[in-house]
VOZAVEX-922348 format. One record per residue (C-alpha): x, y, z; residue in one letter. Coordinates in steps of 0.2 Angstrom, whole numbers, padded with zeros to 4 digits, always signed. Layout:
<pts>
XYZA ...
</pts>
This chain:
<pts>
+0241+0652+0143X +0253+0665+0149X +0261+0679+0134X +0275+0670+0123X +0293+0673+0130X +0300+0682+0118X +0319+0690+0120X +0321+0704+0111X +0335+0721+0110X +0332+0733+0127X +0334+0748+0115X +0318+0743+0106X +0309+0744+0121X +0314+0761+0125X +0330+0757+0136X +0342+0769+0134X +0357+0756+0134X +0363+0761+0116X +0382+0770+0113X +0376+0786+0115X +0363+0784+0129X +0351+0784+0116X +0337+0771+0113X +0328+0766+0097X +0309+0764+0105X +0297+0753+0094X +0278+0756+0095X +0273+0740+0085X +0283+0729+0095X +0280+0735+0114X +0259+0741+0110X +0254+0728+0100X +0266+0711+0102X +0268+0716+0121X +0248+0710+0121X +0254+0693+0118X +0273+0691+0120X +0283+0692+0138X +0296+0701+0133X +0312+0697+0140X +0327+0714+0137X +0345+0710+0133X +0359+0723+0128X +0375+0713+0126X +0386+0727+0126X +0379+0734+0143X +0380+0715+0147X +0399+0716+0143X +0403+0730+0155X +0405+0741+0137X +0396+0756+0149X +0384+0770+0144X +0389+0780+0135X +0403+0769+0126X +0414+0770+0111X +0405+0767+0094X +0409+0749+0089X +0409+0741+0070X +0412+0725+0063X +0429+0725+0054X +0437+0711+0041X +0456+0707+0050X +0467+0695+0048X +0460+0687+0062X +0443+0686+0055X +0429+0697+0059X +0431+0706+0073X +0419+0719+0084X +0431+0733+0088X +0430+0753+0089X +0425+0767+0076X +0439+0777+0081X +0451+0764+0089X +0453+0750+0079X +0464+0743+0095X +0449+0743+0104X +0444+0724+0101X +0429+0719+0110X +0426+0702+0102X +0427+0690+0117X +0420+0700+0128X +0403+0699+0119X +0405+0681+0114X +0408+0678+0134X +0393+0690+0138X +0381+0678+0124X +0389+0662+0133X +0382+0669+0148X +0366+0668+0144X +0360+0651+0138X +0351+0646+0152X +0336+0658+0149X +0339+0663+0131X +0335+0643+0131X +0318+0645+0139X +0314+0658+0124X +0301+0655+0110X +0308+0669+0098X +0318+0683+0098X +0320+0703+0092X +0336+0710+0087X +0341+0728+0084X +0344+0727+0064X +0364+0735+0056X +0369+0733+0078X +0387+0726+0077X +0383+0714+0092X +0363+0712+0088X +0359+0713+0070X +0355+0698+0061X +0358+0701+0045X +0367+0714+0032X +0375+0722+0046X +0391+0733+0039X +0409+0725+0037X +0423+0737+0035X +0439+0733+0027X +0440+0746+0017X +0432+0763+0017X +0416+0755+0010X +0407+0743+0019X +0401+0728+0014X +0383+0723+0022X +0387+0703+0023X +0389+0702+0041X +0380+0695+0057X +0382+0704+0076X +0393+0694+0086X +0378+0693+0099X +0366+0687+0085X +0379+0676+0078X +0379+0668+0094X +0360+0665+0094X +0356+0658+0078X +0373+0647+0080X +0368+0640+0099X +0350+0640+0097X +0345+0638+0077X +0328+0632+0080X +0324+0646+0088X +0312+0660+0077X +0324+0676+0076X +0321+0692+0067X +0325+0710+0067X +0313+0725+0069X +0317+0733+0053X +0312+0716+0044X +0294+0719+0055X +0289+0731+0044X +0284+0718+0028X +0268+0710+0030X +0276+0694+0024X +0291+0693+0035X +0281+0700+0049X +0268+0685+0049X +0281+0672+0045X +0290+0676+0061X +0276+0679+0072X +0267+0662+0065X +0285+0654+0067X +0284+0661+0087X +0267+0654+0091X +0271+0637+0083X +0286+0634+0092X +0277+0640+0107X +0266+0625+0106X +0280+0615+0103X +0291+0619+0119X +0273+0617+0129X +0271+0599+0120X +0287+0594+0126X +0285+0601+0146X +0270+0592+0146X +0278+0576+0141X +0282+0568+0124X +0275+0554+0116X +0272+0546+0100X +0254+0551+0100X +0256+0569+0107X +0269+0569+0093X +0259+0563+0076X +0243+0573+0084X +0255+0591+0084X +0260+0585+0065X +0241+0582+0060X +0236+0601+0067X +0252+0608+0057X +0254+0598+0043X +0245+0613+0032X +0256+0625+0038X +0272+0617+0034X +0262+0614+0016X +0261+0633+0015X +0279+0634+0016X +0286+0619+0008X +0279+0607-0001X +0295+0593+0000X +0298+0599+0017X +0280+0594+0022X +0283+0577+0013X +0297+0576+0022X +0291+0579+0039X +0274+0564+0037X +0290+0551+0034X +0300+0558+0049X +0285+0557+0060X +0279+0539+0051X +0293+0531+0062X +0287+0540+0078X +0286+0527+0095X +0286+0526+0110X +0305+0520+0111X +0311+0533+0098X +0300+0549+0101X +0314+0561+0109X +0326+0554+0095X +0311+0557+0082X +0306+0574+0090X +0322+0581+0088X +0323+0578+0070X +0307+0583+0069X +0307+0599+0075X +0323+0604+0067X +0314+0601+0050X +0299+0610+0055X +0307+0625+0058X +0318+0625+0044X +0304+0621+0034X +0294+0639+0042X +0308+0649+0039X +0303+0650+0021X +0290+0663+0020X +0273+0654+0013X +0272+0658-0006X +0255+0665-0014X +0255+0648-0023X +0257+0636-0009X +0242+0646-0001X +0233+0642-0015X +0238+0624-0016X +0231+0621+0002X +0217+0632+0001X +0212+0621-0013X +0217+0604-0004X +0205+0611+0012X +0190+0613-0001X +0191+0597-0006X +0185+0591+0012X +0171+0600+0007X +0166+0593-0013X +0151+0583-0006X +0144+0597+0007X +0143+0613-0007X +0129+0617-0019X +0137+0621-0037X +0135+0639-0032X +0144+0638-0016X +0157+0628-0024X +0158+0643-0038X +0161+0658-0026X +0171+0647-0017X +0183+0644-0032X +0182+0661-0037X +0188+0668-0020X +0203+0656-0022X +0207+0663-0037X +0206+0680-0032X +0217+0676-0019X +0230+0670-0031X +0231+0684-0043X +0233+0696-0027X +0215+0703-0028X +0211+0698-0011X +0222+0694+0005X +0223+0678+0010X +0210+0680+0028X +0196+0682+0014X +0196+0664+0006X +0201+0658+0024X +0184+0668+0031X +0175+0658+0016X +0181+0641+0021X +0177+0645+0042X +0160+0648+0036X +0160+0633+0025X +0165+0623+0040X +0154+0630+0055X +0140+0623+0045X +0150+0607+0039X +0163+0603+0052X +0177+0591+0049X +0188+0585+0063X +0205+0588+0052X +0201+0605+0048X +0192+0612+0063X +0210+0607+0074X +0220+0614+0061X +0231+0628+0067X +0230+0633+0047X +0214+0640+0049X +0218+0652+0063X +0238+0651+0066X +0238+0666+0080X +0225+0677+0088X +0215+0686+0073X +0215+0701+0082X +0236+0704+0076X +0227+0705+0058X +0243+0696+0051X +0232+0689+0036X +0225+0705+0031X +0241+0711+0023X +0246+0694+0015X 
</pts>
């Protein structure tokens, strides 16, 4: 399979497209994501004909709503030309299975980016670009780099990436009912590591799946699914799977192996292990006892172990 396309911000690739003809280079990103992600550089204010270098532009609270206008020139309102440089992009953001922003960037950041109004800023706002994204394309997994750094966030959005990967190769290679219930059965765990109701929610969305109804179906489908992801997994639904995968093995286990088995759960869930060392447990389990359910479960191995994701959660 080919790297993930992935959009991401030009400046955290090294461009130097920011105001000041600066850049804001990433390491993790570029050295260890570019191994599996196609990375695919946008800067919406270069898109916008903004130039390099360019006036210093902030969000600011109007009478005419949030507007994206200059530090120095409140007069220069650049507003529609970045929603009109977004617009222009659908057709191959829409080929995209995630993308970076550049976190507190007026046009990119996706979250808590300053508003001004006054002369203290409130971090409630969303980059016109990004606002644009998440509005236009809200199944798509979308974070910032500064968000990268916790281990938590960092394999929620990397899971979410690989997942909907899958998903957009499901539908290229053509839907069904049965493609659709067999992509539910190898992620089911997943979405119960996020949420339990969700989950629920998702086997009676898919129990209605045919034929007739599966691009209806799909759609509601995958709207739920990555709603439901985008709710980092808690320690405690881990624990609750984990525990639900060992009970495929209750007839398999001496009372030993059931012992250290339970133990290393445990450990998990008062934080004195990560999770990869009761997952590690249960591969080993299952290489001797395989079971059809768990040995497709993308659980199990959710992206390439070599990222380390579950080392740190």
């Amino acid at each position: 399979m080919h790297n993930i396309p992935v959009g991401i911000s030009s400046c955290l690739l090294g461009h130097e497209v920011r105001y000041d003809g600066a850049h804001k280079y990433h390491s993790y990103i570029e050295r260890t994501l570019g191994r599996y992600f196609d990375f695919k550089p946008f800067c919406p204010e270069v898109e916008a004909g903004l130039g390099i270098p360019r006036p210093c532009v902030q969000l600011r609270e109007t009478a005419a709503g949030i507007r994206c206008v200059g530090v120095k020139d409140h007069s220069f309102d650049v507003t529609e030309r970045l929603q009109d440089a977004a617009a222009r992009q659908t057709s191959w953001l829409d080929g995209l299975c995630g993308y970076i922003l550049k976190k507190d960037s007026p046009s990119c950041g996706m979250t808590r980016v300053k508003v001004y109004k006054h002369e203290v800023p409130v971090r409630n706002g969303t980059g016109i670009f990004a606002g644009y994204l998440q509005t236009a394309f809200p199944n798509l997994p979308v974070e910032e780099e500064g968000r990268l750094g916790d281990p938590g966030l960092r394999e929620n959005f990397i899971q979410r990436v690989f997942v909907y990967r899958r998903w957009r190769q499901l539908c290229e290679d053509g839907l069904s009912a049965h493609g659709l219930i067999s992509f539910h059965s190898r992620h089911k765990l997943i979405a119960m590591s996020h949420d339990q109701n969700r989950a629920r929610n998702l086997g009676r969305i898919i129990a209605g799946a045919t034929d007739a109804r599966v691009e209806t179906i799909a759609a509601e489908y995958i709207t739920e699914l990555m709603a439901c992801l985008k709710i980092v997994a808690s320690r405690g639904n881990h624990v609750n799977v984990l525990q639900h995968i060992q009970g495929y093995l209750k007839r398999a286990l001496d009372s030993d192996d059931k012992q250290e088995l339970s133990e290393t759960i445990e450990n998990y869930r008062i934080g004195q292990v990560p999770l990869i060392v009761p997952l590690t447990l249960l591969r080993h389990h299952f290489r001797r006892q395989p079971d059809s359910f768990i040995d497709n479960s993308f659980y199990m191995q959710p992206h390439p172990a070599e990222l380390a994701l579950l080392n740190e959660i």
